[in-house]
Residue frames relative to the residue before (quaternion, step in Angstrom):
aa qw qx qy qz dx dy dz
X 1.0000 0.0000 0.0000 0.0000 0.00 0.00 0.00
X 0.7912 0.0761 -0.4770 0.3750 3.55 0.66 -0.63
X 0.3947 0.6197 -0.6007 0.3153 3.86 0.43 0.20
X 0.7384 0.3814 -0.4784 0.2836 3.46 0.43 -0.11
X 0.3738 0.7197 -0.4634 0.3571 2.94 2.20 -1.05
X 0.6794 0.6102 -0.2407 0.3289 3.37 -0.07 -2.08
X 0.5329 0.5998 -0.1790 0.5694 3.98 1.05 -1.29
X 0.7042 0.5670 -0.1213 0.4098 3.36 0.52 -1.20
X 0.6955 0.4529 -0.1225 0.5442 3.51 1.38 -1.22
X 0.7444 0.4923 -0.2956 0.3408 3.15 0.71 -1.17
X 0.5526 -0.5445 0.4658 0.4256 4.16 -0.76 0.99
X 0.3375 -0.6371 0.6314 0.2855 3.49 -1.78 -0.21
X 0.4839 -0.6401 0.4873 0.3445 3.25 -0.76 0.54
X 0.4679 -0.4750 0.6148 0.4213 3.77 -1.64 1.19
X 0.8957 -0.2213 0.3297 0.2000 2.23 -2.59 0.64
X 0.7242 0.6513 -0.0626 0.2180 2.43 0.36 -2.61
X 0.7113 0.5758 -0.0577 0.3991 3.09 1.11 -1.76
X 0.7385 0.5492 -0.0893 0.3809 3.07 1.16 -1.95
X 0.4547 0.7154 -0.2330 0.4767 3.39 1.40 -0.53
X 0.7275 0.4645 -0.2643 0.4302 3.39 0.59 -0.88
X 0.6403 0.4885 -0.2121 0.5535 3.54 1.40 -1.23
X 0.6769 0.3082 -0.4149 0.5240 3.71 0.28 -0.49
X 0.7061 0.4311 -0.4608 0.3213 3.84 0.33 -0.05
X 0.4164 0.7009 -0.2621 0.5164 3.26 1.74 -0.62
X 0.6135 0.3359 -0.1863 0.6900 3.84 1.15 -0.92
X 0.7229 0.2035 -0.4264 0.5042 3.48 -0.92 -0.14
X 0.7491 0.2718 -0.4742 0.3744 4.10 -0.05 -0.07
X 0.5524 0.6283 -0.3690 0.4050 3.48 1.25 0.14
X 0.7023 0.4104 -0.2929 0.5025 3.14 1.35 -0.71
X 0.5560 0.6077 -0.3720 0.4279 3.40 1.10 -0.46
X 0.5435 0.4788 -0.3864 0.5711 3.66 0.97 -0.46
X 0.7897 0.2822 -0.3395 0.4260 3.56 -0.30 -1.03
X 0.5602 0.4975 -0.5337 0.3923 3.75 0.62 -0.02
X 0.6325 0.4429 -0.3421 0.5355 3.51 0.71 -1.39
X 0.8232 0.2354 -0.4034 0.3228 3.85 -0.34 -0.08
X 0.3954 0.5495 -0.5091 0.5316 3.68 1.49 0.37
X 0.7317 0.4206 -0.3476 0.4084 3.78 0.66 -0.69
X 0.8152 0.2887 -0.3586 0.3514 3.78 0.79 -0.30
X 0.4948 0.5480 -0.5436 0.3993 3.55 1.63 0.43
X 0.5070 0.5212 -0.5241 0.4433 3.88 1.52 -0.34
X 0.7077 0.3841 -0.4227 0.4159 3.89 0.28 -1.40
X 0.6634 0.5145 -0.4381 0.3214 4.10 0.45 -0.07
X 0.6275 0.5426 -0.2441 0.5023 3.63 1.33 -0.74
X 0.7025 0.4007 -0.2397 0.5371 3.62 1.30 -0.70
X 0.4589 0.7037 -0.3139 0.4424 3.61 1.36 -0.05
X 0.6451 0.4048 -0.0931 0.6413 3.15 0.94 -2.18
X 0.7374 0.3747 -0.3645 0.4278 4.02 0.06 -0.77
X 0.5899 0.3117 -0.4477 0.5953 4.10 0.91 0.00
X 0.5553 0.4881 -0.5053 0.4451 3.97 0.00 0.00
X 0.7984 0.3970 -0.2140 0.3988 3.69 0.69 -1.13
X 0.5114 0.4915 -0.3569 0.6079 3.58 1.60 -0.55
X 0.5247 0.3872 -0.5359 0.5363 4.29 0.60 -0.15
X 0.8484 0.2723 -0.2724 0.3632 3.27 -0.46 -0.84
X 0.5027 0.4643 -0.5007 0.5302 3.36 0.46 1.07
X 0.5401 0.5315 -0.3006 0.5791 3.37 0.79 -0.91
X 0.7839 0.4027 -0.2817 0.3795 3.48 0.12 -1.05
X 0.7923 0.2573 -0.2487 0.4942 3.57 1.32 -0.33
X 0.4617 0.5378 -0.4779 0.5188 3.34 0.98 0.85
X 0.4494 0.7375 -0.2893 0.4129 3.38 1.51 -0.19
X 0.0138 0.7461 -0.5896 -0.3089 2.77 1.01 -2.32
X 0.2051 0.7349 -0.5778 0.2898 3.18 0.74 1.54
X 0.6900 0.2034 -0.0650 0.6916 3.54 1.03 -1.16
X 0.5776 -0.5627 0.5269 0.2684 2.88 -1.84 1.35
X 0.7305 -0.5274 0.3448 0.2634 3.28 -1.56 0.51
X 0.3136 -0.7099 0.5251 0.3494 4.06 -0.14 0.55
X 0.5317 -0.6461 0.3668 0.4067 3.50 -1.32 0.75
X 0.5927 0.4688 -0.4485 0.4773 3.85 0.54 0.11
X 0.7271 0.2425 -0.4482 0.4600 3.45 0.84 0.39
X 0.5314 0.6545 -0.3525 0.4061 3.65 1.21 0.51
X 0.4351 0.5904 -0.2664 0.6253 2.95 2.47 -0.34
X 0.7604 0.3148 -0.2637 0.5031 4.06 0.48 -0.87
X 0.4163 0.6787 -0.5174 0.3136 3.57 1.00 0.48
X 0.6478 -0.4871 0.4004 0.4274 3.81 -0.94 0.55
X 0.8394 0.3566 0.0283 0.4091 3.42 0.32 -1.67
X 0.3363 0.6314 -0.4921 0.4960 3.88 1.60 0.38
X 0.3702 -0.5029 0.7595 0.1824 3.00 -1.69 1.20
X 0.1788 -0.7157 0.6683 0.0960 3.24 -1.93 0.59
């Protein structure tokens, strides 16, 4: 009740005035959308690059690296 009182007191901004701040918000938000969208299109980039190369060695396209030739059953250590 009194936050609305208080709300209640305070003037509204002219037209004139107000204009400037709601554009001032919508190009702010437009920014933080557009860079929420290329740290997503950069994480989903780098995560399909890493899901190939799995694929590619579950394949047995590429020979084994020597730290996985070390977790092999039958590797001498």
């Amino acid at each position: 009740m009194i936050a609305t009182g208080l709300l209640a007191e305070l003037p509204a901004l002219p037209l004139h005035t107000a204009g400037k701040y709601v554009a001032a918000a919508y190009i702010v938000l437009f920014a933080m959308v557009l860079v929420y969208l290329a740290i997503i299109s950069v994480r989903m980039s780098r995560t399909e690059r890493e899901l190939g190369e799995l694929l590619e060695r579950l394949d047995g396209d590429q020979p084994a690296t020597p730290r996985q030739a070390d977790r092999e059953p039958g590797a001498e250590r």
